[in-house]
C-alpha positions in Angstrom: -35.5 -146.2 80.3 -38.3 -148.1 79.4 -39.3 -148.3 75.6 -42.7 -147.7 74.9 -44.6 -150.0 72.6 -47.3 -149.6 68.8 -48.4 -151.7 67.2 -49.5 -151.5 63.2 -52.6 -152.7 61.8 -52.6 -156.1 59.8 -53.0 -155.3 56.3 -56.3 -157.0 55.1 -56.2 -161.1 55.4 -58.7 -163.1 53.8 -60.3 -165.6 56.3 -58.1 -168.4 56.8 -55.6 -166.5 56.2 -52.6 -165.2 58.8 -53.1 -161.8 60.3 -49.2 -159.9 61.2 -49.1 -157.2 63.2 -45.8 -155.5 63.4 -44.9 -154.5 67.2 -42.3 -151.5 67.4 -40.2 -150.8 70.3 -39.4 -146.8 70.4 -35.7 -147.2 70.6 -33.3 -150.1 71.0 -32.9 -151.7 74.7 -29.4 -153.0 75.6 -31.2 -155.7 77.6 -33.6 -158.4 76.5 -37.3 -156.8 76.3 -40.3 -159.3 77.3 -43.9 -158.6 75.9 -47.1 -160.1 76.7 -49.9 -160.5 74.1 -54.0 -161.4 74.2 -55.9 -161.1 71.5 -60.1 -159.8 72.4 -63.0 -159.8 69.8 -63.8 -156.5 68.3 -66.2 -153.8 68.6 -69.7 -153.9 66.9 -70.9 -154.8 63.9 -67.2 -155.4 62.7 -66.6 -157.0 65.7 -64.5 -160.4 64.7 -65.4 -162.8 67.9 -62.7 -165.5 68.8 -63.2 -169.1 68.5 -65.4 -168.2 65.5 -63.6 -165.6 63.2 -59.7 -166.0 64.3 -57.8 -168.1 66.9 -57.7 -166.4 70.2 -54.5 -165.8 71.7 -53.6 -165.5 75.5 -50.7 -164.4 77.5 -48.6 -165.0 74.6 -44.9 -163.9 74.6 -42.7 -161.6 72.3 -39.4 -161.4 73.3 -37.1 -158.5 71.5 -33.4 -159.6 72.0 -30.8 -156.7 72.2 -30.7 -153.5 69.7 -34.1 -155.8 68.0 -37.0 -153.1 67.5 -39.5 -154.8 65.7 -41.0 -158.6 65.8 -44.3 -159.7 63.8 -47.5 -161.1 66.0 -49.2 -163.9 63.7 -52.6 -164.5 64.4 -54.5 -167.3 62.5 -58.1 -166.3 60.9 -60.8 -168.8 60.7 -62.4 -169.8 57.6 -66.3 -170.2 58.0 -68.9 -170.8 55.8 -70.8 -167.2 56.5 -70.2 -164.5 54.4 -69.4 -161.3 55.9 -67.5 -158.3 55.4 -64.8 -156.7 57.0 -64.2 -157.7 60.6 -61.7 -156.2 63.1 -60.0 -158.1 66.2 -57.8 -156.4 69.0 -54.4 -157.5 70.2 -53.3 -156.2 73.4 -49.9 -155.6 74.4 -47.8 -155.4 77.8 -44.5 -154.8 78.7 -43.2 -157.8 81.2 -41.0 -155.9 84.6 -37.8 -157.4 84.4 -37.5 -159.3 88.0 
């Protein structure tokens, strides 16, 4: 069986700061559990963009060793020089097949 995947909101970061998401595995795997993650700008007006507001990630890996259910995703904010208010990113995540 498969474990599914969620993944928990960063608590608030001020630019510059480090944004951690904490990814959850359902249940504990016996074997060694591969996950892709991309970050993609936001939605809107809140809409962080990437390359301006936090470090864009692609097809990077998380990998949960044995009876491991949670690992932290650190994504880098940008400090600029505009003022805004809160912004919002998205972090996508995929199970890898095991081959």
């Amino acid at each position: 069986v498969v474990p599914t995947l969620s993944i928990a909101d960063a608590p608030a970061v001020t630019e510059g700061g480090i944004a951690e998401f904490t990814v959850t595995l359902s249940a504990a795997s016996s074997n060694v559990v591969t996950v892709s993650y991309s970050t993609s700008d936001g939605n809107g007006p809140a809409g962080a963009i990437g390359g301006v507001d936090f470090f864009s990630q692609t097809n990077q890996t998380l990998t949960f060793n044995p009876g491991e259910i949670q690992k932290i995703v650190s994504i880098v904010t940008e400090d600029d020089p505009i003022v805004e208010s809160t912004a919002t990113f998205n972090v996508t995540l995929l199970i890898v097949p095991i081959r």
